[in-house]
N, C-alpha and C positions, 0 to 999 in steps of 0.2 A: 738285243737289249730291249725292253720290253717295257713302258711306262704306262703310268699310273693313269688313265684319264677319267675326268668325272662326269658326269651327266651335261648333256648340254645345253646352255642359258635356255629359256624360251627368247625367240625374236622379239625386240624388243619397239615398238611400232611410234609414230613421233606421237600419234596420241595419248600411249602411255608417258611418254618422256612427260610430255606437259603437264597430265594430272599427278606425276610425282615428284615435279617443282611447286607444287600450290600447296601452300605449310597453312592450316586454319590459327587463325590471331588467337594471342591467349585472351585479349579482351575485347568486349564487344563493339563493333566497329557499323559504320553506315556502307551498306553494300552501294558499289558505283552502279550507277545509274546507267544499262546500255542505251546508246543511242544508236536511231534507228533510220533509215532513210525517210520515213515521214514525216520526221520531226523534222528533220531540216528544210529549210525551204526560203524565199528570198530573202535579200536584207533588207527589203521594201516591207514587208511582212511581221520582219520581226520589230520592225520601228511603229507599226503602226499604231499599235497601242501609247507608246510613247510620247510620240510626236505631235505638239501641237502649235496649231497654223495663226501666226500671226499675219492681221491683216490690219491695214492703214488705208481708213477712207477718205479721198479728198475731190475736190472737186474734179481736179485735172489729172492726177496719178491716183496709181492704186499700188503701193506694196505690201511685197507675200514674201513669207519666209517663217521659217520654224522657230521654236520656241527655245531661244539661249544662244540662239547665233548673235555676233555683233552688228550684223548689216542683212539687211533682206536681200532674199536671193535673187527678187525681179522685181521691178517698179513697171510696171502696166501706164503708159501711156494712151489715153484716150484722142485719138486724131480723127483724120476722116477719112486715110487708107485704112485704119480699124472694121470700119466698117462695110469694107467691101465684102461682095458675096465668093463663093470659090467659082473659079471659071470667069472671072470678071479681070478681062484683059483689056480694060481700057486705058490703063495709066501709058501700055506700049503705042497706044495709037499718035500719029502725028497731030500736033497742036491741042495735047491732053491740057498738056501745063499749062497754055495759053489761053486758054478755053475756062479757066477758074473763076472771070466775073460774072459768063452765065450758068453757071453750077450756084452759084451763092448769091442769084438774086431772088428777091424775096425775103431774103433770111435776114438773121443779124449777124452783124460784121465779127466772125468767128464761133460761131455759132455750132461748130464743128471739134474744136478742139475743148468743149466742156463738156462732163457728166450732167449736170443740172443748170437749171438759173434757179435764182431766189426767188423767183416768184414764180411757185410751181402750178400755178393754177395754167388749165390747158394744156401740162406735159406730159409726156406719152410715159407715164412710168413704166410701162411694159418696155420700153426701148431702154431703158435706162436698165432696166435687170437683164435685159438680152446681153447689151457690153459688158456690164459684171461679168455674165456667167461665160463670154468668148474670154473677157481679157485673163479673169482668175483659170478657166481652164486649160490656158496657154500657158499661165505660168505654171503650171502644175504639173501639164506633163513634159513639157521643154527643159524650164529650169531647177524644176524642183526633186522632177524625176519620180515622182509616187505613183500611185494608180489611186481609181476614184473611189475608194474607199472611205466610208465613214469616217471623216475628223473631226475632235473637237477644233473651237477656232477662237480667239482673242480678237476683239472689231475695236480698233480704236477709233474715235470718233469724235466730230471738231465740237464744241461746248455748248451748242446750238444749233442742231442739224432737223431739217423739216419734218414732221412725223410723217406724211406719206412716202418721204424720200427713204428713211429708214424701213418702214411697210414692205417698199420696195425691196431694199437689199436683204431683209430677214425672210422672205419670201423666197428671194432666189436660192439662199444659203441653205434651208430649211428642204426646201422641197425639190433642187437640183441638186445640189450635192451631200444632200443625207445628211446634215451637220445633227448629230445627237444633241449638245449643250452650246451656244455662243454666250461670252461674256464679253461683257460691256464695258468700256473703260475709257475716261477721258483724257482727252489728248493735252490740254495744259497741265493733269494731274500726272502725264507720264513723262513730261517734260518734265517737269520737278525733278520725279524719281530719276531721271536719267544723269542730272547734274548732278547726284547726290545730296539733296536740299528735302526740307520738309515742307520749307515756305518760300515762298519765290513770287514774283510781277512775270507773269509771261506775256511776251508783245507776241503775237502769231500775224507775222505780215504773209498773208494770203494772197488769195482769187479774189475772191469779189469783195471781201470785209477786211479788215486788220480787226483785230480782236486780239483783248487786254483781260485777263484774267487774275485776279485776285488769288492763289494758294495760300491757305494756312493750314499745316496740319495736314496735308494731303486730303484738304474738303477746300470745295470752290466758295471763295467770298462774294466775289461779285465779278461782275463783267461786263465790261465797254465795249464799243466797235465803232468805226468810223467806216466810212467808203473807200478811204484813200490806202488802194492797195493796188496790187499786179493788175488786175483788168483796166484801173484807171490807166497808170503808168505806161500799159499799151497803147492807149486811145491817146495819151499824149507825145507820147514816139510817133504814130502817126500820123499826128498834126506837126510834130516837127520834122520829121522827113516833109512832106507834103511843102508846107512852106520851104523846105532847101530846093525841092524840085522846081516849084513855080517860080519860085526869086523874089517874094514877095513877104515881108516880115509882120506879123500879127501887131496889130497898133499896142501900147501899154493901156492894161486894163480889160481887154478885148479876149473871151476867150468863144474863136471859131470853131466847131466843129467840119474837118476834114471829110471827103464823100471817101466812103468806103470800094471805090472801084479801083483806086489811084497804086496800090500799094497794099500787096500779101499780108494775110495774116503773122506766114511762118517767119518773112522778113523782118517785123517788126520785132515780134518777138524775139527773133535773134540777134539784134542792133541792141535790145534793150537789155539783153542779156550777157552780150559778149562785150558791148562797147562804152555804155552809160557809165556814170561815177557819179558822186555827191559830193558835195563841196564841203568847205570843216564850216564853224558856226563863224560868223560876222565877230562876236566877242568871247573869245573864248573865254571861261570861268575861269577865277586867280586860282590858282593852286598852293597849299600851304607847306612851304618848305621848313624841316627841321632845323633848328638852332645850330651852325656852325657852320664851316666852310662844303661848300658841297663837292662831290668826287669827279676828276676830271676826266674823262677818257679821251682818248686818241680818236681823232675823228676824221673825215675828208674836211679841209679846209676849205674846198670849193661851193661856197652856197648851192643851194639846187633850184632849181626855177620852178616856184608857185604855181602849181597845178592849174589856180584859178585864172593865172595872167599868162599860161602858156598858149602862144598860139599858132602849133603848130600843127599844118593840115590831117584831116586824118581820112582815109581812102574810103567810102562807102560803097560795094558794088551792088545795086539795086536790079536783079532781071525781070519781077515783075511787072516793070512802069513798062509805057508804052508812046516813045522806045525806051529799051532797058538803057541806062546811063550811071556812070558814077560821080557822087558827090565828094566834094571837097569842104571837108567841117572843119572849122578849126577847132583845139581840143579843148578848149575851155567853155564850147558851145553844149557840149558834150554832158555835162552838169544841169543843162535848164530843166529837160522832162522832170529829173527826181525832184528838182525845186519846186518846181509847178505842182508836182503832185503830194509829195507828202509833207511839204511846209507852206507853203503859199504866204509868202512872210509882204504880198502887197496888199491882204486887206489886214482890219483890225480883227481881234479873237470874238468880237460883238457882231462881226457881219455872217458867223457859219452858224448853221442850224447845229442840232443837236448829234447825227447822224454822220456828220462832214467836215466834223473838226479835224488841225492837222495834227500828225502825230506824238511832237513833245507835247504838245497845251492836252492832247488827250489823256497821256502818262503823266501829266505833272495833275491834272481833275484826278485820273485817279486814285494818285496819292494822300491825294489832298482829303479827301472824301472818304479814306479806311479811319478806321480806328486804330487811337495812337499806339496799341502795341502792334495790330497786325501790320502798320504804314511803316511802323520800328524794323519788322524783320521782312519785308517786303520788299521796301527800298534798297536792303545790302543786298541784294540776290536779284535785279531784272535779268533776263535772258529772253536775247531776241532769236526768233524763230520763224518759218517758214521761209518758202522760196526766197521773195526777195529781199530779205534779210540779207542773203551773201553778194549785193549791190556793194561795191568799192566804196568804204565810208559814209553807209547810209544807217551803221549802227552805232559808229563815234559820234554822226553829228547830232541823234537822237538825244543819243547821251548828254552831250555836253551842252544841247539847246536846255535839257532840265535840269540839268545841275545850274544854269544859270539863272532859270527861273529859279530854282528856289532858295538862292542867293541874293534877288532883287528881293522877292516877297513874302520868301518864308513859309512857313507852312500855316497861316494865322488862314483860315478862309471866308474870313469878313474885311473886304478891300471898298475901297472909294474915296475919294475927297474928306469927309468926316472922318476917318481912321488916321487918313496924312497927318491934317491939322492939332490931332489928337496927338500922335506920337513927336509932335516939333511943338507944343505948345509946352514953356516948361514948368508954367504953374499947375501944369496937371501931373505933375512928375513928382513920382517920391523924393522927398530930399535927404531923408535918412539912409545913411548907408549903413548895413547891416556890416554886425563885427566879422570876424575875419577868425577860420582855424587853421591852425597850421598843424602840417599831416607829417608823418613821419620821412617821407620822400622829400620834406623842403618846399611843398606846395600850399597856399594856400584855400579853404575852400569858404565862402561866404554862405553864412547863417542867416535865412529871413528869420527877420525880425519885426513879429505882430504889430506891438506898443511899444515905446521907448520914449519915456520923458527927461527932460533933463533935473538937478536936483535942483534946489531953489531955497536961496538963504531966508529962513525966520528967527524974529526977533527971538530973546528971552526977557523970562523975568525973571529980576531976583527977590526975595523974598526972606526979612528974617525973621527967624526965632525968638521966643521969648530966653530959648537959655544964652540967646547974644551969636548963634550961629547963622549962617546965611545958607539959603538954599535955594540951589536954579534952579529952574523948572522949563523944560521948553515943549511949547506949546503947538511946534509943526510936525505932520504927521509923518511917520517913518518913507524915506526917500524911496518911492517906486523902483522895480525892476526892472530892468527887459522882459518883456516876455516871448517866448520859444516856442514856436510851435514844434511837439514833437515830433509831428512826421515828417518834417524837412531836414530834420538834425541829419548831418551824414554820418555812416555806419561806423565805430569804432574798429578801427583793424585789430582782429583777432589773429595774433600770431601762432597758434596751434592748427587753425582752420588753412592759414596761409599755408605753414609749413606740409600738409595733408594735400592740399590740391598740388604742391610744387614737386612733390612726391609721384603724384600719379599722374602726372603731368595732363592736370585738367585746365582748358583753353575755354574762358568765357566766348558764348556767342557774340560774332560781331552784327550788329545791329544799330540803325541811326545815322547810318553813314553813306550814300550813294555809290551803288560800287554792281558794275553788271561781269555776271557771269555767265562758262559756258555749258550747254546741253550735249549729248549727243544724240537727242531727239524723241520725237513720241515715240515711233517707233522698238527703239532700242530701250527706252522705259516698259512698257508694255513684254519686249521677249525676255528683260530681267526680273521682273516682277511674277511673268509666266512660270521659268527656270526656279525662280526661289516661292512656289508653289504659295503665294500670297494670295486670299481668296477675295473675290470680287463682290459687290453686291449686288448689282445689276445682272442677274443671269436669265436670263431665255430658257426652255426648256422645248424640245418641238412638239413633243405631243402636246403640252399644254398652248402653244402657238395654233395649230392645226385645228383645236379645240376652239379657240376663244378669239385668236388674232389679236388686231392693235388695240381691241377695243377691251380686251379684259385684262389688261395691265392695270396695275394699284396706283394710285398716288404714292410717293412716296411717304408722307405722314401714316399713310393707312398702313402698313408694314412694320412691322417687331423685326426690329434690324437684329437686335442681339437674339432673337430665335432664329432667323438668319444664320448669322454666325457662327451661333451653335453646333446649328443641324452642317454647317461646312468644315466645320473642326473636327469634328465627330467622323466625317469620310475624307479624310484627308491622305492622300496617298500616290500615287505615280497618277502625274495630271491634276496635283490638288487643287488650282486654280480653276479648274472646269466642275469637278465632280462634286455634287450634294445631290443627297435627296430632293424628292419632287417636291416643290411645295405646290399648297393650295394657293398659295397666293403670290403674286411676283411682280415687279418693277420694271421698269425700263429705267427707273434711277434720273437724273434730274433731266433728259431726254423725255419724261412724260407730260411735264409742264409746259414745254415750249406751246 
């Protein structure tokens, strides 16, 4: 039997297979894009365009970290192990530790653990950019994990920083690590933005200043500063160790300076950080409670024992004295350094200079001294800030020390004897009480009232006619008004306007009222402000740096902000915070006045 067969297939090879599963689109389509092994390449590389470095300049720390994270990656502490060279095996040698009073003679007592002093005349600003460019190149490649590739960078910066000190760090930034664009941004402005505020009182309890800053509108009003900060508050830990050591108590009134051989720098500092507390205020402010019974909760029944009268011991172990020993403080001792230093409640507010006031009478001058809208939205929004800010109730007692001032005296800032006399004298007093309207809630509201006479009976005549009729006539003139001034009248409630805001559930600003809130700090202001591509004014450019240095920055008057602006609007795009054209002309922003 004999079958049919037909020709046989050609082989059919998988190459074929595959170009005769590829069906062409009926409609025109974007071809995929091959990728190629050159394209691909680290994820260091492909961030780098993106990524931009926030930095936080302070005396004592320095944090770095990227642009939209919540928390910087590393905080650079500035020590004196910092500063050792490689190969420098001394710390292992016997009697390193021991050996600490003659390493730091000559010097000032800690002199080691700062970036700068305030008074930079005679400072090695070259040594000062050398720890920048070790401490940020640590964080960089440790923590941060990049390579040294061109970044742009965000420097946040405290409201008053030395112009050669800054010199210095735009220097290192510039010419060590390649930075294309740095912007400039200040640190009680980014406080604000952190709390979510536009205006705000920022207290910044530092290093060597406390500084008080004025926001409104995200522009600096004004700024205070006292002494009474961290470097005081150590030098007063060390007079009071120092006295627990010798057993000998500082007379009242009597403020000793302690010799700096007695007792470590790193000791002190960590007694004042780990163990100190502040005490609540002598009187506290009344507080006004709402009209009716108040809500009771379930509570321990057991009173608690008064921080201030507690006294019991607390273990100090000291290894630097010689011999090392530990002290036995009791814990209400524990409270004097932060009294001594940032209240000093034994002299009167007429015995401090201007420079060394303590810190409420500083915050309640500076309230006192804004203008009455910006002091309006100033005072609902303080926010305390830096280091020792997070001291055990040394930001309630702040508080509640100026809430009490300005309870005693108000915010009138003309005080003395002649003002007393004045407001108890009662023939100086109006005796007119202005009428009274009543509001639709049941309240209410008193109308000043200009002039108000009372009316006053006049005679008449009468008088008759020839045709036998009699006619009065009264001869007093029409009985005066009140009169109203109309810009005190209060506003008629307009129930349409009500019903519209109750609608869109619109919440008048609170304002007028003392009331501190919290930050999550310059920092974290500055990498959100970075992240939501918000342009700065103060930008550096390095060629133009390189070119002209400190000395060809503009005033800030001299500068057309909104052609600024402009020209940053205009290139606004991945890194908009960093990126504008060059300009001819450029700021350092309110950093060029100092």
């Amino acid at each position: 039997m004999s079958t049919n067969t037909g020709p046989a297939l050609a082989h059919r090879t998988v190459s074929s297979i595959r170009a005769a599963r590829e069906v062409s689109p009926n409609s025109p389509h974007t071809p995929i894009r091959s990728l190629s092994s050159g394209q691909i390449s680290s994820p260091s590389s492909l961030r780098a365009d993106d990524d931009v470095l926030v930095i936080e300049l302070g005396c004592r720390r320095l944090r770095v970290g990227f642009a939209g994270d919540p928390v910087p990656k590393r905080i650079v502490s500035f020590e004196g192990k910092q500063a050792r060279r490689a190969g420098d095996f001394r710390a292992w040698e016997a009697g390193y530790e021991d050996d600490w009073r003659k390493r730091a003679s000559g010097q000032a007592w800690g002199w080691e653990q700062q970036l700068w002093q305030l008074d930079v005349r005679g400072q090695d600003l070259g040594l000062v950019g050398d720890k920048i460019e070790r401490g940020l190149r640590e964080a960089l490649v440790k923590y941060l994990l990049i390579d040294s590739k061109p970044r742009k960078m965000v420097l946040v910066l405290p409201p008053a920083i030395q112009i050669p000190i800054l010199s210095s760090v735009l220097d290192t930034l510039f010419n060590r690590f390649g930075t294309p664009t740095i912007s400039l941004v200040s640190s009680p402005v980014m406080t604000a933005f952190a709390a979510g505020v536009r205006s705000a009182l920022v207290v910044d309890i530092g290093w060597h200043e406390t500084v008080i800053t004025a926001v409104c509108e995200y522009r600096e009003v004004h700024t205070w500063r006292t002494i009474r900060a961290g470097k005081l508050l150590i030098e007063k830990t060390k007079n009071f160790l120092v006295e627990a050591i010798e057993g000998r108590p500082t007379p009242e009134g009597e403020d000793e300076q302690a010799p700096d051989d007695v007792v470590r720098f790193e000791e002190c500092e960590e007694v004042a950080t780990r163990i100190l507390w502040c005490k609540k205020a002598h009187n506290p402010p009344s507080q006004e409670f709402p009209e009716g019974l108040p809500t009771l909760h379930e509570q321990d029944e057991s009173e608690p024992v008064d921080p201030a009268e507690d006294t019991t011991p607390t273990r100090i172990h000291l290894t630097s004295c010689n011999p090392p020993r530990t002290l036995l403080i009791p814990f209400s001792r524990l409270s004097e350094p932060c009294e001594t230093t940032f209240f000093e409640t034994r002299y009167s507010p007429a015995c401090f200079d201007d420079h060394e006031f303590p810190l409420h009478l500083l915050v309640y001058r500076s309230l006192l001294q804004l203008p009455l809208d910006v002091r309006a939205m100033c005072m609902s929004r303080v926010i305390f800030t830096g280091g020792c800010s997070a001291i055990p109730g040394l930001k309630g007692r702040i508080f509640d020390e100026v809430s009490l001032l300005a309870q005693e005296r108000g915010w009138d800032p003309i005080r003395g004897k002649g003002v007393e006399a004045y407001k108890k004298n009662p023939k100086l007093q109006r005796t007119n009480t202005p009428p009274k309207q009543v509001n639709t809630d049941g309240s209410s509201t008193s109308i000043p009232v200009v002039a108000q006479q009372q009316q006053q009976q006049t005679p008449t005549i009468t008088e008759t006619t020839p045709a036998g009729g009699t006619t009065i006539s009264d001869t007093s003139s029409p009985p005066p008004t009140a009169v109203i001034n109309p810009a005190d009248v209060p506003r008629q409630p307009d129930q349409v306007e009500d019903h519209i805001r109750q609608e869109k559930g619109y919440k008048p600003p609170i304002r007028g009222i003392l009331r501190a809130i919290d930050s999550m700090g310059p920092w974290c202001g500055a990498s959100l402000a970075s992240q939501l591509k918000i342009p700065a004014l103060a930008v550096v450019e390095k060629d133009l740096w390189a070119q002209q240095g400190v000395n060809g920055a503009s005033k800030p008057s001299e500068i057309d902000v909104q052609a600024i602006q402009k020209s940053q609007r205009q290139s606004m795009g991945a890194g908009g915070l960093m990126r504008g054209s060059q300009m001819s002309s450029w700021t350092l922003g309110v950093w060029s006045t100092v």
